[in-house]
N, C-alpha and C positions, 0 to 999 in steps of 0.2 A: 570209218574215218570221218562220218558227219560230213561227207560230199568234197571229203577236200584230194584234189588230183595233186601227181608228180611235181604237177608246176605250180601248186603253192606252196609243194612239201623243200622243192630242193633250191629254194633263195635259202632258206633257214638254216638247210644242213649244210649250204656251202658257206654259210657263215661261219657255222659252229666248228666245222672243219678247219677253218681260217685262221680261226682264233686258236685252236685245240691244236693245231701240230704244233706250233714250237713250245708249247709248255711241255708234250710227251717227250719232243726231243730233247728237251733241257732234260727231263726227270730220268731221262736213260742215257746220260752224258752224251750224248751226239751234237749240242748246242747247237745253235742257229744256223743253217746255211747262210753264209753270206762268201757275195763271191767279188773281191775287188780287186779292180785290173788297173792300175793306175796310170793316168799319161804321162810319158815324161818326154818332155820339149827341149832338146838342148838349146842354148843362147845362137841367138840370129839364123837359126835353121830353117823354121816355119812361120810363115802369120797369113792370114785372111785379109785379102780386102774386095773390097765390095763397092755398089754405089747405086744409088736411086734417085728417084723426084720426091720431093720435099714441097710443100706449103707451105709458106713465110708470110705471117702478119708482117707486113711492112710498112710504118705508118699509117696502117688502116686500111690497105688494102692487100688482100690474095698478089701474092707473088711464087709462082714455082720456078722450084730453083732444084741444082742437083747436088746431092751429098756425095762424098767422097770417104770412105771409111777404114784405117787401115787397123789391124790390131795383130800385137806380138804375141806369138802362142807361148813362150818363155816365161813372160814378166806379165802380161795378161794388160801389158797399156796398150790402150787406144789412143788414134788422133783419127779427127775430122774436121772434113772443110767444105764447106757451101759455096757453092759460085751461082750468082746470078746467071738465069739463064732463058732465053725466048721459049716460043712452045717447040719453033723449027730448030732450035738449037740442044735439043735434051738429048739427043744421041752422041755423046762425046766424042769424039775420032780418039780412032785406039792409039796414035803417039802421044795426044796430048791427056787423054788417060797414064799412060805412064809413065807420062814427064811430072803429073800430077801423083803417083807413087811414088815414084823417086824424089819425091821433094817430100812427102810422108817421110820413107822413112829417116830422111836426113835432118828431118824436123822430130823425129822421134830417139835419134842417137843412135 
């Protein structure tokens, strides 16, 4: 084999392999596996929200600030909001965290 080992032979075959199952399975009616599980989100059941430190050009200077991010797993909208914030101030207190969702989602319908 002209010095050539397992580990240059089997990128190629797992290629070829790659490429070569779903045409067999097409040519022996078996078609493509594919396997799709789809999500379904009823209205106002679920959404994600989240929140981080942010960087803000602000008139030319670095300013970090914290996002606030809420999004409907339904309808797939998002709202965010950015509050200015100190470097001692980025830990939000968890009421006004979710005094800060609750005005999300009422700012989202």
């Amino acid at each position: 084999m002209n010095g050539m080992t397992d580990r240059h032979l089997l990128p190629g075959v797992r290629g070829y392999v790659a490429e070569r199952k779903p045409k067999v399975r097409a040519e022996a009616d078996r078609g493509p596996v594919t396997v799709l599980l789809p999500q379904t989100h009823r209205p106002g059941e679920e959404g994600e929200v989240d929140s981080g430190e942010v960087v803000n050009n602000l008139r030319g200077e670095s300013v970090n600030c914290m996002l606030l991010s809420l999004r409907l797993s339904f309808s797939g909208k998002a709202v965010h909001r950015i509050f200015l914030r100190t470097d001692s101030e980025m830990a939000m207190p968890l009421e006004e965290f979710l005094d800060e969702v609750m005005s999300l989602l009422e700012a989202d319908g």
